[in-house]
Every structure is written in C-alpha cells, then in structure tokens.
N, C-alpha and C positions, 0 to 999 in steps of 0.2 A: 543528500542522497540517503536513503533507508532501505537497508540491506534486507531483500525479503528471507535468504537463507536461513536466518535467524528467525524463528519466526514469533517466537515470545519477546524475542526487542523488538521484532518490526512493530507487534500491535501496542507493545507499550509508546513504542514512537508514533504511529499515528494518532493516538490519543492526545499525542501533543499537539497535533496540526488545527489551525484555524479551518473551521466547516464550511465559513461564507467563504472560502476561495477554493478557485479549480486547480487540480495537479494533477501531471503528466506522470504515465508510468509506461516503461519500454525494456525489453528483453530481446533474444538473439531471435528465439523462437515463438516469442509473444505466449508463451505457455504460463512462466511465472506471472506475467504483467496481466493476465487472464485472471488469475486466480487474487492476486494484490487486488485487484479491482473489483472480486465479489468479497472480499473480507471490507474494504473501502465502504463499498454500500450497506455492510450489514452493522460496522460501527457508526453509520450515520453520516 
C-alpha cells in the first residue's frame, strides 16, 4: 500500500512500481483515489 497523504513518498514510490501491470487505487470518498490516478497517468 502507498500512502497518498505523503505526497513526495507517494511519487517517489510510484516510480518504483512496474508500468506493464495494472493497480487498483480506492478511498472513502474516491476524492484522493481521483487525483492518485491523474498523478498515475502523468508519470506514465
């Protein structure tokens, strides 16, 4: 799990992540999980 709160570890963590595979992202009010998912697309 990667803590979007953070959000200078989040983008250093998702720079770790493998690009050929798909990940699920979920919040209470899908507000953070929104916004994890335009920062997702724009590091590729």
């Amino acid at each position: 799990m990667i803590d979007f709160l953070n959000e200078s570890k989040f983008m250093s963590e998702i720079e770790k992540l493998d690009k050929s595979k798909n990940y699920y992202m979920y919040c209470m009010s899908s507000n953070r999980s929104s916004k994890a998912c335009k920062i997702f697309k724009k590091a590729g």
